[in-house]
mmCIF file of the N, C-alpha and C atoms, coordinates in Angstrom:
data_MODEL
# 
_entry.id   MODEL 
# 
loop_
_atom_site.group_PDB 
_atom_site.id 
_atom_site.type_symbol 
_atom_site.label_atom_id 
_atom_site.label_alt_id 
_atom_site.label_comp_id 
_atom_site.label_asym_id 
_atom_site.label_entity_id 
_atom_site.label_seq_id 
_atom_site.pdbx_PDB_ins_code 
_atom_site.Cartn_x 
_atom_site.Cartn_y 
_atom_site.Cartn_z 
_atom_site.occupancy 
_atom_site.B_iso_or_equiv 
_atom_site.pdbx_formal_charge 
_atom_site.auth_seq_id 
_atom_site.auth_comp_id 
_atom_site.auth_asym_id 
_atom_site.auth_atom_id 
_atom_site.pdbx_PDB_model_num 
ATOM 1   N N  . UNK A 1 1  ? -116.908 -202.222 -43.367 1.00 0.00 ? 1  UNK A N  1 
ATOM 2   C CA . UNK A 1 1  ? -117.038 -203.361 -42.484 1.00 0.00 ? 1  UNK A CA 1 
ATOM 3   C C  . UNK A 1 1  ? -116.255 -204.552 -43.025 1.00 0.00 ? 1  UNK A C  1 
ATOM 4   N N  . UNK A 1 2  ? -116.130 -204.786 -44.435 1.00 0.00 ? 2  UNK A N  1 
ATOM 5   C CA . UNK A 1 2  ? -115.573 -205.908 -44.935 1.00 0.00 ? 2  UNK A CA 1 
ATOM 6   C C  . UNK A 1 2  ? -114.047 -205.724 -44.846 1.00 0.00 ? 2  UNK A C  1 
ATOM 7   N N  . UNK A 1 3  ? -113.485 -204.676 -44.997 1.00 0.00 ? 3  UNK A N  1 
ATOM 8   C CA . UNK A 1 3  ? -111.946 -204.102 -44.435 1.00 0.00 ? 3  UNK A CA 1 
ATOM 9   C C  . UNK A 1 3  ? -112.087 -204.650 -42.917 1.00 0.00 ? 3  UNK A C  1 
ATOM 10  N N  . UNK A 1 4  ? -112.644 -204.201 -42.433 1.00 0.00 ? 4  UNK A N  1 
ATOM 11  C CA . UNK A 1 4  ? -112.331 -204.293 -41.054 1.00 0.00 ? 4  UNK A CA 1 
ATOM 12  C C  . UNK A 1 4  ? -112.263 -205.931 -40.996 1.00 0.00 ? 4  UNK A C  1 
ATOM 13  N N  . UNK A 1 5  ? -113.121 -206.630 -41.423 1.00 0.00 ? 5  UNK A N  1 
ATOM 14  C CA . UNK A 1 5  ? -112.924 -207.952 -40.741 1.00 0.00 ? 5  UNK A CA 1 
ATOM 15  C C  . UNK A 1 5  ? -112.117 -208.513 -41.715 1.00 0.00 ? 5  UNK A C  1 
ATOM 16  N N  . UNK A 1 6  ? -111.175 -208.516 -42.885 1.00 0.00 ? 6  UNK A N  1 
ATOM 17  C CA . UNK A 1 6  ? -110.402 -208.772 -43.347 1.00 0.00 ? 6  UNK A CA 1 
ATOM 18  C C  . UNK A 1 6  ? -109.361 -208.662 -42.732 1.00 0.00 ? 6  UNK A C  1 
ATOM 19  N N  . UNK A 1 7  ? -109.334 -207.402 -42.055 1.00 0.00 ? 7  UNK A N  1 
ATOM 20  C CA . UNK A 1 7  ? -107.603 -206.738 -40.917 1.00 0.00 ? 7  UNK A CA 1 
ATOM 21  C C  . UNK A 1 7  ? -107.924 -207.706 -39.776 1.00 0.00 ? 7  UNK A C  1 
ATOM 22  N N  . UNK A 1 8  ? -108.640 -207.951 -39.375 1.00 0.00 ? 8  UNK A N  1 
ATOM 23  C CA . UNK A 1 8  ? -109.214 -208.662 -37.905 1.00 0.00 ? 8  UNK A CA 1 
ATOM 24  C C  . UNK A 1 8  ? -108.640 -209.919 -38.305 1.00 0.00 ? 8  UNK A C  1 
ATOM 25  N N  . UNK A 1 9  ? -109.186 -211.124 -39.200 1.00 0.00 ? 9  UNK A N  1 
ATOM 26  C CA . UNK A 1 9  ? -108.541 -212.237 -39.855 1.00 0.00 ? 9  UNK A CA 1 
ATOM 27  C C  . UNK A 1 9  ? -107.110 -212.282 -40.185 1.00 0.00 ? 9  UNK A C  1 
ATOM 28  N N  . UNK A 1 10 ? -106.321 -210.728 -40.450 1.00 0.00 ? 10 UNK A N  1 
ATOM 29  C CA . UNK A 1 10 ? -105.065 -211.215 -41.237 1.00 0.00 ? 10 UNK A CA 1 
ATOM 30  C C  . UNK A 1 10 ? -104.282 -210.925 -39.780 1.00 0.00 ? 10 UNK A C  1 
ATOM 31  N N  . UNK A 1 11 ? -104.883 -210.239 -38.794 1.00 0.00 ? 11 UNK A N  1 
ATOM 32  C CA . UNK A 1 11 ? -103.883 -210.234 -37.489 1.00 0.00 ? 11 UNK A CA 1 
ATOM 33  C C  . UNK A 1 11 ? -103.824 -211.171 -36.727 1.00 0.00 ? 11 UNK A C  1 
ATOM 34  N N  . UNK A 1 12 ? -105.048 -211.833 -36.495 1.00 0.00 ? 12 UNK A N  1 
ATOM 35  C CA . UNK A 1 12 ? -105.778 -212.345 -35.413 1.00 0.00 ? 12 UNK A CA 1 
ATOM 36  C C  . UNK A 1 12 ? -104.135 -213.638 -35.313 1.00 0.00 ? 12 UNK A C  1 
ATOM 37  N N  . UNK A 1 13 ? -103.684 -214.285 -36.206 1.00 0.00 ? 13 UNK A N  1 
ATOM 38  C CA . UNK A 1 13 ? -102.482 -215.221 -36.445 1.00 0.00 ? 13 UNK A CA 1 
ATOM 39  C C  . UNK A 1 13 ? -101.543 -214.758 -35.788 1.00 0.00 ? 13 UNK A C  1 
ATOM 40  N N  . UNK A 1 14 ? -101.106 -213.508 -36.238 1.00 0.00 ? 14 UNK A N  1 
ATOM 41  C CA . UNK A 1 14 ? -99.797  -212.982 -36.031 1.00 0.00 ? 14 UNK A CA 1 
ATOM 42  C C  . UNK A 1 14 ? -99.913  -212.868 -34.408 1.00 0.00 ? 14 UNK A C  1 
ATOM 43  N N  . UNK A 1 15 ? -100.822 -212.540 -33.838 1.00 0.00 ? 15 UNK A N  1 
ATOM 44  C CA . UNK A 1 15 ? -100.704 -212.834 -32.105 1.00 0.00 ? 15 UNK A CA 1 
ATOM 45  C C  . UNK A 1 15 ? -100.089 -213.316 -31.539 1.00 0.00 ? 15 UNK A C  1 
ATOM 46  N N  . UNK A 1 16 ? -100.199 -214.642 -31.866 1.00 0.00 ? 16 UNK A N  1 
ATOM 47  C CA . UNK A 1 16 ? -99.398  -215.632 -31.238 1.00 0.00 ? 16 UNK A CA 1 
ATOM 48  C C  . UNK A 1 16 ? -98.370  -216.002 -31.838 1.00 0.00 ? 16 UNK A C  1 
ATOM 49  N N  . UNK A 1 17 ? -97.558  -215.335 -32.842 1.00 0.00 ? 17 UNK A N  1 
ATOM 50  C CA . UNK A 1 17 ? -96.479  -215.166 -33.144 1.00 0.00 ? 17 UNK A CA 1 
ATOM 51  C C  . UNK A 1 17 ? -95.792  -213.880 -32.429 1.00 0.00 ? 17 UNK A C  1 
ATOM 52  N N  . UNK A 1 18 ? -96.299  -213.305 -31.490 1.00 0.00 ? 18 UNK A N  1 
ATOM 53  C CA . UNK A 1 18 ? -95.399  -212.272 -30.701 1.00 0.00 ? 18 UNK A CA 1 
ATOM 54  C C  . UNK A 1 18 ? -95.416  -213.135 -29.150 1.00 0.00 ? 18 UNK A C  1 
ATOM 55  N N  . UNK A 1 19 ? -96.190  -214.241 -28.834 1.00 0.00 ? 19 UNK A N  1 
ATOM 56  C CA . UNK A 1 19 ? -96.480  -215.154 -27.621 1.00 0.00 ? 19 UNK A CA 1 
ATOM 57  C C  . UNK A 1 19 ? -94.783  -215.158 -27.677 1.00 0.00 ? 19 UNK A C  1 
ATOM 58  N N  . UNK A 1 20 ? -94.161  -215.459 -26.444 1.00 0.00 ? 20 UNK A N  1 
ATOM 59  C CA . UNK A 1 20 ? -93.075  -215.336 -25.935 1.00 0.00 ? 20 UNK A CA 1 
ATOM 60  C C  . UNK A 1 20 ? -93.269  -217.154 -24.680 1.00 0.00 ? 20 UNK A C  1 
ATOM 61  N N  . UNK A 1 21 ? -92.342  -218.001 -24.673 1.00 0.00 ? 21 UNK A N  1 
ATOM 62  C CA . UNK A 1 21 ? -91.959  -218.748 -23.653 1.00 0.00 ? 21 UNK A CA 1 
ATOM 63  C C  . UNK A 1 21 ? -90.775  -218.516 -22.753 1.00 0.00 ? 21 UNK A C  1 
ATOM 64  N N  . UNK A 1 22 ? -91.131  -218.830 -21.383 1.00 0.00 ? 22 UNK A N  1 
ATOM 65  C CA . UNK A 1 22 ? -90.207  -218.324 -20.139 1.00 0.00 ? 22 UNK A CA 1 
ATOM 66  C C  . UNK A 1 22 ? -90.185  -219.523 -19.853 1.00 0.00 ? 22 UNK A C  1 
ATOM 67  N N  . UNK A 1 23 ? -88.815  -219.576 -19.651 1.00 0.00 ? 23 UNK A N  1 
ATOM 68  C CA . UNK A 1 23 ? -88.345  -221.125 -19.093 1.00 0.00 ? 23 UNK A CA 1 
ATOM 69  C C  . UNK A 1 23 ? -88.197  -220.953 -17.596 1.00 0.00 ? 23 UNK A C  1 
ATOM 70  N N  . UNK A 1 24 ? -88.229  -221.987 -17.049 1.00 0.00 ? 24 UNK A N  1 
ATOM 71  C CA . UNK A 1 24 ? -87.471  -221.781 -15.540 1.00 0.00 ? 24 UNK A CA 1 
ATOM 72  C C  . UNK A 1 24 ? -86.798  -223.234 -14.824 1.00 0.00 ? 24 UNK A C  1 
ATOM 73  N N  . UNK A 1 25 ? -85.372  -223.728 -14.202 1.00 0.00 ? 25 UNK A N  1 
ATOM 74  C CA . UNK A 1 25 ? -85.129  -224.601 -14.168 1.00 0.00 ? 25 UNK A CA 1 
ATOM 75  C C  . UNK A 1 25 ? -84.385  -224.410 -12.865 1.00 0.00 ? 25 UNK A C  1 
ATOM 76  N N  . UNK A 1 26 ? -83.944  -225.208 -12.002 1.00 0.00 ? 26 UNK A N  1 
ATOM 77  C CA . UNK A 1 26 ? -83.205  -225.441 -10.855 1.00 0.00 ? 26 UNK A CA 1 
ATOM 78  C C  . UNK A 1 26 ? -81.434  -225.227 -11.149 1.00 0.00 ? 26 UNK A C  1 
ATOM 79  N N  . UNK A 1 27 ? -81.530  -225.480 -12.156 1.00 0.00 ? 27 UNK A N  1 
ATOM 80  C CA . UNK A 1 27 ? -79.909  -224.885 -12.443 1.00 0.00 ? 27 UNK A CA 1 
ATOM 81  C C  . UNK A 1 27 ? -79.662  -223.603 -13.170 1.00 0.00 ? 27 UNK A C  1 
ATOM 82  N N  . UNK A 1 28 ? -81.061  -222.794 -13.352 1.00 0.00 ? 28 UNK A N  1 
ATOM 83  C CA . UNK A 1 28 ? -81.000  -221.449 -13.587 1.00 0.00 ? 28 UNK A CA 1 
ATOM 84  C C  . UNK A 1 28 ? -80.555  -220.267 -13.348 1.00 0.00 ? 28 UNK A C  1 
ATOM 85  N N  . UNK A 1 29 ? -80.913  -218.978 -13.253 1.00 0.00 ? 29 UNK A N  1 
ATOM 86  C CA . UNK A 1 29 ? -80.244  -218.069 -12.415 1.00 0.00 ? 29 UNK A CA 1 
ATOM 87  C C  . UNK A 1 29 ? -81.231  -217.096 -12.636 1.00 0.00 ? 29 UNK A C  1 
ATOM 88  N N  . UNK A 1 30 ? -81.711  -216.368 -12.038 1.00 0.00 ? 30 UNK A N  1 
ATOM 89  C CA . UNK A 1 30 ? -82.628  -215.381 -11.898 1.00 0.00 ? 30 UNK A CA 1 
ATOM 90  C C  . UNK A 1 30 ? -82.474  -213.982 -12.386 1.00 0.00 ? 30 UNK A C  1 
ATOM 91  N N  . UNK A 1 31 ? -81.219  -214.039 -12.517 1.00 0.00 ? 31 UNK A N  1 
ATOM 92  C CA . UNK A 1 31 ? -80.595  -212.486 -13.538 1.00 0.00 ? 31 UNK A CA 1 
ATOM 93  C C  . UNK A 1 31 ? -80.438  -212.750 -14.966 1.00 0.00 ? 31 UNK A C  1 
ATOM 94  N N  . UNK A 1 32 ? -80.992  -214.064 -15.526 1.00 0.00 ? 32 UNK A N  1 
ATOM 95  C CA . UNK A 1 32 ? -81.068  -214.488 -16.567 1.00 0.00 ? 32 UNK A CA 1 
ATOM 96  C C  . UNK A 1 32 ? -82.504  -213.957 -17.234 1.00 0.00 ? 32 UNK A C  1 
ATOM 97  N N  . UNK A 1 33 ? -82.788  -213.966 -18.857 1.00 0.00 ? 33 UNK A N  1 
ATOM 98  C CA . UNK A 1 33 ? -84.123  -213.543 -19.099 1.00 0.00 ? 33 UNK A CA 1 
ATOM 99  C C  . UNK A 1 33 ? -84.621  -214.143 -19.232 1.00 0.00 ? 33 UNK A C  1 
ATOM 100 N N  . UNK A 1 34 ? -84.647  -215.505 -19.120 1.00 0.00 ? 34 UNK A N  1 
ATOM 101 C CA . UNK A 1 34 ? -85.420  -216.209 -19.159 1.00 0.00 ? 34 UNK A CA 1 
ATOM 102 C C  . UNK A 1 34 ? -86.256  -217.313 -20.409 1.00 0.00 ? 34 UNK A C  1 
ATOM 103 N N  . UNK A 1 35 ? -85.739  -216.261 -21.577 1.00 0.00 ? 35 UNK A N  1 
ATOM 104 C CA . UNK A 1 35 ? -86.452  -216.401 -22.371 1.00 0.00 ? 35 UNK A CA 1 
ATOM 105 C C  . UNK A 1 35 ? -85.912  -217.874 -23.489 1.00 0.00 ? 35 UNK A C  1 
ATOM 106 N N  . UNK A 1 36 ? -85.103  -218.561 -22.717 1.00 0.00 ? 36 UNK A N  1 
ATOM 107 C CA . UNK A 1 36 ? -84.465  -219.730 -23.717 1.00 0.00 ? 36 UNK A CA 1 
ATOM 108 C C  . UNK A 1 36 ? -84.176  -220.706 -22.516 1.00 0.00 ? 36 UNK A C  1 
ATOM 109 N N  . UNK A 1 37 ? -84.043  -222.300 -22.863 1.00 0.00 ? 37 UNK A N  1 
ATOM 110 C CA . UNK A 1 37 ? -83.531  -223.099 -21.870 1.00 0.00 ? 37 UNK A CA 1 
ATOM 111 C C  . UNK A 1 37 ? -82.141  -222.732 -21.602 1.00 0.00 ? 37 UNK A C  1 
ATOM 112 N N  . UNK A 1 38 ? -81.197  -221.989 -21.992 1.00 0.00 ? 38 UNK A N  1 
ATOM 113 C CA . UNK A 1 38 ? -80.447  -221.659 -21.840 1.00 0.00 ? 38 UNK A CA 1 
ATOM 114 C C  . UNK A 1 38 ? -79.747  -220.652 -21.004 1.00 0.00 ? 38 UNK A C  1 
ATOM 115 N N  . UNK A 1 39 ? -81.637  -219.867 -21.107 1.00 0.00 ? 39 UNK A N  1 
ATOM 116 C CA . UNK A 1 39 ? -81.136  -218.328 -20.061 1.00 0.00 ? 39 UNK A CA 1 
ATOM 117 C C  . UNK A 1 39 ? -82.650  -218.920 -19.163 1.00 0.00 ? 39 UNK A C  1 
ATOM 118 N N  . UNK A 1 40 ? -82.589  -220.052 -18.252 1.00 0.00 ? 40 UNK A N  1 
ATOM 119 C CA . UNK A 1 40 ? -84.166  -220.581 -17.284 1.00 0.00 ? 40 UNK A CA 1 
ATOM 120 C C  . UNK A 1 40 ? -83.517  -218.985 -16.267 1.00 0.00 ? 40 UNK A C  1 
ATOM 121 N N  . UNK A 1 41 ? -84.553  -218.751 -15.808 1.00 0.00 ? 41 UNK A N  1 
ATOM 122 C CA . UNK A 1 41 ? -84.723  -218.435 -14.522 1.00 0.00 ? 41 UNK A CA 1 
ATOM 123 C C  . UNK A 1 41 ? -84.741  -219.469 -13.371 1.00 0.00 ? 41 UNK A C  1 
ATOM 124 N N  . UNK A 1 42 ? -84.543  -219.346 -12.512 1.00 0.00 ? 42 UNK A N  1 
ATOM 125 C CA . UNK A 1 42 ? -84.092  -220.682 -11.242 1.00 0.00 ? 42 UNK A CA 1 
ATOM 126 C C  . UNK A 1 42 ? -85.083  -220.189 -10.481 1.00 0.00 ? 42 UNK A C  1 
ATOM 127 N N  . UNK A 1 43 ? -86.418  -219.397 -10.251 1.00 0.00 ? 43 UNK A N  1 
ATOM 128 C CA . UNK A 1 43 ? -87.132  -219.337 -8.883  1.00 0.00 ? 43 UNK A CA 1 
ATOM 129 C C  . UNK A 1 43 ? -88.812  -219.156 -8.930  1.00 0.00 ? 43 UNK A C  1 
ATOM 130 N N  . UNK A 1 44 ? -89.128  -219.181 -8.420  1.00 0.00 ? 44 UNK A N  1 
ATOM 131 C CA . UNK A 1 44 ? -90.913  -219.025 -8.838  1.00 0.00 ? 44 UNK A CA 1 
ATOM 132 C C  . UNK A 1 44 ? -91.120  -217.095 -7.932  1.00 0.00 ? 44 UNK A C  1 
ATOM 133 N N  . UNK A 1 45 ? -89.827  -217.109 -7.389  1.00 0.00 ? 45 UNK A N  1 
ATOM 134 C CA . UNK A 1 45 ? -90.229  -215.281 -7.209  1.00 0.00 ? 45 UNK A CA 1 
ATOM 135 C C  . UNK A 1 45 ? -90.237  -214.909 -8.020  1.00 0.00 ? 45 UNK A C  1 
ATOM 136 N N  . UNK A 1 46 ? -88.784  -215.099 -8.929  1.00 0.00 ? 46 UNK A N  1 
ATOM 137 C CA . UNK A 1 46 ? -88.503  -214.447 -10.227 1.00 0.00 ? 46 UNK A CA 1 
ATOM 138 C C  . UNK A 1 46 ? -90.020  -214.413 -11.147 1.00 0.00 ? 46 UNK A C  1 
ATOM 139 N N  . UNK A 1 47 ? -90.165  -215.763 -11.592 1.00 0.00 ? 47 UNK A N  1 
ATOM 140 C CA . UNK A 1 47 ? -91.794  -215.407 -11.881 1.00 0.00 ? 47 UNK A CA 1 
ATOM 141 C C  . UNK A 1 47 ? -92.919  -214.809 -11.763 1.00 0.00 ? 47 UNK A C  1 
ATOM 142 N N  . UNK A 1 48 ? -92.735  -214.914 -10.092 1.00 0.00 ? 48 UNK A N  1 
ATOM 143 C CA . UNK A 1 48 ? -93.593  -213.914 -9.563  1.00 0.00 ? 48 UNK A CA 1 
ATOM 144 C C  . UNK A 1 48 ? -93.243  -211.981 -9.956  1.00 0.00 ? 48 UNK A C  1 
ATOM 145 N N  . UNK A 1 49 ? -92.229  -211.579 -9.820  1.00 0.00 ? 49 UNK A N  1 
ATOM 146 C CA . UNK A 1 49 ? -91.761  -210.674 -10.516 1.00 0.00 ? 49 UNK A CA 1 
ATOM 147 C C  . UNK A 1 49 ? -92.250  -210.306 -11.815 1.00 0.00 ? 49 UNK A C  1 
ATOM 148 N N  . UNK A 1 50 ? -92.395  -211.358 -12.677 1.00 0.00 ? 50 UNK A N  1 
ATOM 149 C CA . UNK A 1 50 ? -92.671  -210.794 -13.847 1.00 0.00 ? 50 UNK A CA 1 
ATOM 150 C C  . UNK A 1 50 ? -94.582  -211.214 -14.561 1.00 0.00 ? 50 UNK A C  1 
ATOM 151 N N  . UNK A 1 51 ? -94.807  -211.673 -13.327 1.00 0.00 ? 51 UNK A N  1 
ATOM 152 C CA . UNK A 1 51 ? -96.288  -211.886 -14.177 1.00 0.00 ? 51 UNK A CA 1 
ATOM 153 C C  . UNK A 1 51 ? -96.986  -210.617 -14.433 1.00 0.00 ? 51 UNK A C  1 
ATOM 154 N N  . UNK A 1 52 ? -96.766  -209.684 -14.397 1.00 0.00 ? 52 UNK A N  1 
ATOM 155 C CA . UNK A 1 52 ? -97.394  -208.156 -14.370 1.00 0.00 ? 52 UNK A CA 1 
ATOM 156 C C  . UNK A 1 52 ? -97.077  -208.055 -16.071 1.00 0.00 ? 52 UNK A C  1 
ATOM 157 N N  . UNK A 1 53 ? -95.841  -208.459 -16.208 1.00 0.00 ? 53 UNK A N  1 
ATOM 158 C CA . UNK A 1 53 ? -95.530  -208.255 -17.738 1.00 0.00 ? 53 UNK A CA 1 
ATOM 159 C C  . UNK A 1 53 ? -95.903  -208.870 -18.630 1.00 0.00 ? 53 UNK A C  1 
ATOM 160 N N  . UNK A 1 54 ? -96.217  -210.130 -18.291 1.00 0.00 ? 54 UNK A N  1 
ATOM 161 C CA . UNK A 1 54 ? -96.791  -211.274 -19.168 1.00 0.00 ? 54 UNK A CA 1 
ATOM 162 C C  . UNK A 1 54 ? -98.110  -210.682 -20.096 1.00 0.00 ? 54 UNK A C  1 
ATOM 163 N N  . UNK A 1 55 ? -98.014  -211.034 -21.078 1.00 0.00 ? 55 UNK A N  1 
ATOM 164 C CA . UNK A 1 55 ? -99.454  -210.847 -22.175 1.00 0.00 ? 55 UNK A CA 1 
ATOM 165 C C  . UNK A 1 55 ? -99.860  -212.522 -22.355 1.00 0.00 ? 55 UNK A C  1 
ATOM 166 N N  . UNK A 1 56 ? -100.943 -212.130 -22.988 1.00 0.00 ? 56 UNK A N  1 
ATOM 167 C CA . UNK A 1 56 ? -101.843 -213.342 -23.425 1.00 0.00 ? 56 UNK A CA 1 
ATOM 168 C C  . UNK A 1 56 ? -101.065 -214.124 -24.376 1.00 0.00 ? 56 UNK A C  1 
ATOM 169 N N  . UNK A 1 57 ? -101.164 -215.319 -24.104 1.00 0.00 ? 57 UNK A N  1 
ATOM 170 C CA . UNK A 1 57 ? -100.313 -216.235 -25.118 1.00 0.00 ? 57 UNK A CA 1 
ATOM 171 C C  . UNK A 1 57 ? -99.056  -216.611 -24.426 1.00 0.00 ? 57 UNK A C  1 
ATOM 172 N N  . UNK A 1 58 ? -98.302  -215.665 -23.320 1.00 0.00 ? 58 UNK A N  1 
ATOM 173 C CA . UNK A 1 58 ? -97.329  -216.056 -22.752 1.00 0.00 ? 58 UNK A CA 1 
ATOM 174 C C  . UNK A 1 58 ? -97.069  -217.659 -21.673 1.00 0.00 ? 58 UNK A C  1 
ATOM 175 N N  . UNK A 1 59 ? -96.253  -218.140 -22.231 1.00 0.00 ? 59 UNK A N  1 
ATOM 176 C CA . UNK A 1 59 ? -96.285  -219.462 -21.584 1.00 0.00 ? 59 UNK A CA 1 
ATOM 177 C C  . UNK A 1 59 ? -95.087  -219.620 -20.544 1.00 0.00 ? 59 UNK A C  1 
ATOM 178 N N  . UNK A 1 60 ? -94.880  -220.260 -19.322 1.00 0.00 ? 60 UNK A N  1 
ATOM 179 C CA . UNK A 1 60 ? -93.832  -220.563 -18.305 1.00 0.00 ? 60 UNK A CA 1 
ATOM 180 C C  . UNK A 1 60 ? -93.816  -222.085 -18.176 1.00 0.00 ? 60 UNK A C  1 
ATOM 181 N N  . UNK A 1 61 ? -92.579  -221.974 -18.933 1.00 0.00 ? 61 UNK A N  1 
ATOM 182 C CA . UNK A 1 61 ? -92.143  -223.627 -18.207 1.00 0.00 ? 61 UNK A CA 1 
ATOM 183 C C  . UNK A 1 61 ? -91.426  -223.859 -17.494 1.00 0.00 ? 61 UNK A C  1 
ATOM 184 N N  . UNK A 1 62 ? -91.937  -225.032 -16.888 1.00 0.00 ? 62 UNK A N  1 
ATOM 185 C CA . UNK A 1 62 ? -90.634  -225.437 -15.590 1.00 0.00 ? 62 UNK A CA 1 
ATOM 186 C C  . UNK A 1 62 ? -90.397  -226.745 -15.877 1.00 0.00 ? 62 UNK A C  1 
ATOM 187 N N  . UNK A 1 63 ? -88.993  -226.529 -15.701 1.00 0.00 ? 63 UNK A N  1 
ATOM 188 C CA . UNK A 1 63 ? -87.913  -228.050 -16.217 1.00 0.00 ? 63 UNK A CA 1 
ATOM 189 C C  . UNK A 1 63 ? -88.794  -229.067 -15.542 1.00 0.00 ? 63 UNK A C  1 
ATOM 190 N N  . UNK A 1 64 ? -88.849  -230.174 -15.924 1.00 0.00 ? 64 UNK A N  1 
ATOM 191 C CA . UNK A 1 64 ? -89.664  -231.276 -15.664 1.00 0.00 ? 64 UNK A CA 1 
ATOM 192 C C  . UNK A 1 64 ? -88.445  -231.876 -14.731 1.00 0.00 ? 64 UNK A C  1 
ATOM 193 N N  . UNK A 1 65 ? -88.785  -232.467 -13.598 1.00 0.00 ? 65 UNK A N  1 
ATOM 194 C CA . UNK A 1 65 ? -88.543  -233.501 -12.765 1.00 0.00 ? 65 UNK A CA 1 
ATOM 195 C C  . UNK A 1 65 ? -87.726  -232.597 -11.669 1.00 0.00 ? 65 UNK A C  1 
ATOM 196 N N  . UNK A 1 66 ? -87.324  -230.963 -12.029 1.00 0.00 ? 66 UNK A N  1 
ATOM 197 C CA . UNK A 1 66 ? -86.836  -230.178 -10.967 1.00 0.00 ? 66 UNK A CA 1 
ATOM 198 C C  . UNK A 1 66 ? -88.306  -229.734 -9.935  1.00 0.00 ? 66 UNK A C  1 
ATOM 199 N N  . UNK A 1 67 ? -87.430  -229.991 -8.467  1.00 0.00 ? 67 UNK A N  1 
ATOM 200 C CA . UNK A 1 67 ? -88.606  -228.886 -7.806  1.00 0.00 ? 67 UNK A CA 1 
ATOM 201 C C  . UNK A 1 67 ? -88.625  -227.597 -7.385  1.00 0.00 ? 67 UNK A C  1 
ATOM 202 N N  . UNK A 1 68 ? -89.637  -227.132 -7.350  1.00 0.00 ? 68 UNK A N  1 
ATOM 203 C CA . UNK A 1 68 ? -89.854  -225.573 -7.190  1.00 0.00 ? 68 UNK A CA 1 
ATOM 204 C C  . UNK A 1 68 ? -90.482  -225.102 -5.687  1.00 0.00 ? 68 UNK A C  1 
ATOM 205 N N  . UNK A 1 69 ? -90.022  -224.178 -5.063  1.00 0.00 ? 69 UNK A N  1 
ATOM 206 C CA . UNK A 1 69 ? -90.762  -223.853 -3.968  1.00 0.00 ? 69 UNK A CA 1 
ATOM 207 C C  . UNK A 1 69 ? -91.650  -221.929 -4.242  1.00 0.00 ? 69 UNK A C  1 
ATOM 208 N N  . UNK A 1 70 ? -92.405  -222.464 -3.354  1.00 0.00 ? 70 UNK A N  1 
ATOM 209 C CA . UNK A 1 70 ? -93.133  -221.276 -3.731  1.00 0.00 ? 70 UNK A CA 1 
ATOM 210 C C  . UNK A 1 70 ? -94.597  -220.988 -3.563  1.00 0.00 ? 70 UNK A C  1 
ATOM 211 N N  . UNK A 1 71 ? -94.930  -219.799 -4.786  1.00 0.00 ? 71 UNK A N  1 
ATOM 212 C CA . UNK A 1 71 ? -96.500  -219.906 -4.630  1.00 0.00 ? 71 UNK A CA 1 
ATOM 213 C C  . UNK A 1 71 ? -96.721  -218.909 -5.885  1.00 0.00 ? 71 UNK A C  1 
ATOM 214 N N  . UNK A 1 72 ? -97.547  -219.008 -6.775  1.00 0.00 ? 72 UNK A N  1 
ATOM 215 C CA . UNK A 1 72 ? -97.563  -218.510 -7.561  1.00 0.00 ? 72 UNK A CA 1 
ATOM 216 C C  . UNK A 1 72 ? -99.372  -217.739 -8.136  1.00 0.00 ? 72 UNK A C  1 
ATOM 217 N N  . UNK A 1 73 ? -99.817  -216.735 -8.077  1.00 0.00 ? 73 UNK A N  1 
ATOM 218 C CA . UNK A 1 73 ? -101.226 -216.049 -8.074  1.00 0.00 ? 73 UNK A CA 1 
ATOM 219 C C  . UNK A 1 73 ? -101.261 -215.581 -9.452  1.00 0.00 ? 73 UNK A C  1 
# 
């Protein structure tokens, strides 16, 4: 039992060191991965597309002061 919650404590960190951020911006492009301000995705489908893949910890940002149309569940 004391193994076990030692492994439980030494992972429990590293989690959110596999958390991943998805950018998304109006001057983006949707065949992009998303995964840097550099590669935004441009659409809230595209998003929609990929929330199936998303894990816990995964975060989506959207460029501040661009707007987005859409709907997102």
């Amino acid at each position: 039992m004391k193994n076990f919650l030692i492994s439980l404590i030494l992972l429990v960190p590293f989690h959110s060191l596999l958390a991943v951020n998805y950018y998304v911006s109006a001057s983006g492009n949707d065949n992009n991965s998303g995964t840097s301000a550099n590669q935004a995705w441009r659409s809230t489908g595209r998003v929609a597309q990929e929330t199936s893949q998303l894990d816990p910890g995964d975060s989506i940002l959207f460029r501040r002061g661009d707007t987005f149309y859409g709907s997102l569940q």
